[in-house]
N, C-alpha and C positions, 0 to 999 in steps of 0.2 A: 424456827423449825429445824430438828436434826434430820440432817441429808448424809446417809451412810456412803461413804465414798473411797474408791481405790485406785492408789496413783501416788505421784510423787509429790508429796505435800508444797517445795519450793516452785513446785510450777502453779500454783493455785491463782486463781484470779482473785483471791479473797480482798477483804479490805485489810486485814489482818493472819495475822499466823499466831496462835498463841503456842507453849508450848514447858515444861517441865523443867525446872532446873534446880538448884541448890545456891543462898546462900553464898556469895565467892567461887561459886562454879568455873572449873578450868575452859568445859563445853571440848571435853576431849572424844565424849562419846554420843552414837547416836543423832537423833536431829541436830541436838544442841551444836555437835561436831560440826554438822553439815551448814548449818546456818552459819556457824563463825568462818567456815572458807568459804559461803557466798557472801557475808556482810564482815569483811573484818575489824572495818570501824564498830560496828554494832558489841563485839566482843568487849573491845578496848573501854567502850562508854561504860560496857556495864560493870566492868569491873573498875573502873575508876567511882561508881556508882557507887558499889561494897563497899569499898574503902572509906568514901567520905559516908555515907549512910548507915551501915553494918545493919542493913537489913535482915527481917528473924522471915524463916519460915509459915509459907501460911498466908503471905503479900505477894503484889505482884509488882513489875519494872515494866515499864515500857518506854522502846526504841521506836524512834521516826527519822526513817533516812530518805535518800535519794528518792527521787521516782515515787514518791506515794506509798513507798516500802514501810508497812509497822507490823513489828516482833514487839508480842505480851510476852515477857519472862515470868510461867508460875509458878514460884516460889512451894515447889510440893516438897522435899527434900530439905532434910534438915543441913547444915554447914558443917563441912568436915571439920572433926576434933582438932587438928594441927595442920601446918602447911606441908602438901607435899598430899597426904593423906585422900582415902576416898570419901565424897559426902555420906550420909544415913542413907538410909533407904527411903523411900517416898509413905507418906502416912495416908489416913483416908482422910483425919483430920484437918492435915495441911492440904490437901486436895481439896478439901471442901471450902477452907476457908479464900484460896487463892480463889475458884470458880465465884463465889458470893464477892469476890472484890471484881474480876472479871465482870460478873453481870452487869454490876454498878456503871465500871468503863464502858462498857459496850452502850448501853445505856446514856450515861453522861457526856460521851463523847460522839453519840448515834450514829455507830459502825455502818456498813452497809450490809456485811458481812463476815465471816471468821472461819475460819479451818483452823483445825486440831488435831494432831494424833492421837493416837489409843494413850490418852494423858497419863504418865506414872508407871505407865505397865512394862517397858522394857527395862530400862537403867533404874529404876525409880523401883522395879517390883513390886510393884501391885498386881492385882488378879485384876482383868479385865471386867468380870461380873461383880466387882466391890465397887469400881469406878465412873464403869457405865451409869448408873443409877443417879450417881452427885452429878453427870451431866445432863442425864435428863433432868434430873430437878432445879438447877440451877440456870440451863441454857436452852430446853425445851421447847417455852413456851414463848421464844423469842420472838419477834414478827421478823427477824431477817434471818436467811438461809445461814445455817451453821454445819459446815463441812467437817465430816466425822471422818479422816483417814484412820479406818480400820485395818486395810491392808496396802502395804508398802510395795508398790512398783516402780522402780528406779526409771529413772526419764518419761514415765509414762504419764502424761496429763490426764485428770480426773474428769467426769463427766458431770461436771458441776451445774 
């Protein structure tokens, strides 16, 4: 069930964080930012991750750290042309296919729980009414609470 919610997504009781990235992502901007200065092991995994995997857009990664700590990395965004460079922009495509590998984990792995941001829509550029849709279809009719931060309140816990 999607539970619309506002608040600071790293303060979430969820069981999970899923969350939008690229392919070799630097995680210079946005969540991705904000997660790499609370988890900085989490960063380092995943890009050792790219390197030996060279995962394509459209997949997802997942981190399990400390504390019961797990980050889905969604693969919505294609991998920047060169080093140094910015990723693509985020597709609905790759949106769609990372959310259907999502389910599967949530599923295969029997979450308890998950929070997510407005997925793709800031760094990623997406319209939030193209993406909204692929999470109700995909994560809707889930039997566990799925945390929709739609609006971002810095230190403010969400009423989960």
């Amino acid at each position: 069930m999607l539970i619309e919610v506002s608040g600071d997504i790293l303060l979430t009781g969820a069981h999970a964080i899923a969350h939008g990235v690229a392919p070799n992502d630097n995680f210079h901007q946005g969540l991705a930012l904000a997660l790499r200065e609370e988890y900085p092991a989490m960063y380092k995994d995943f890009r050792h991750y790219c390197q030996q995997s060279h995962p394509k857009a459209g997949g997802l990664w997942v981190w399990a750290g400390a504390k019961g700590v797990r980050v889905v990395g969604l693969l919505t965004q294609d991998e920047a042309p060169s080093a140094g460079a910015h990723p693509g922009k985020a597709t609905t495509h790759n949106v769609n296919l990372a959310l259907k590998a999502l389910r599967a984990l949530v599923q295969e792995e029997a979450f308890e729980s998950l929070a997510l941001p407005r997925l793709a829509t800031g760094v990623g550029g997406l319209a939030w009414d193209d993406v909204r849709p692929l999470i109700e279809r995909h994560l809707g009719d889930l039997e566990i609470p799925v945390y929709v931060y739609t609006t971002f309140r810095p230190g403010v816990k969400a009423k989960e």
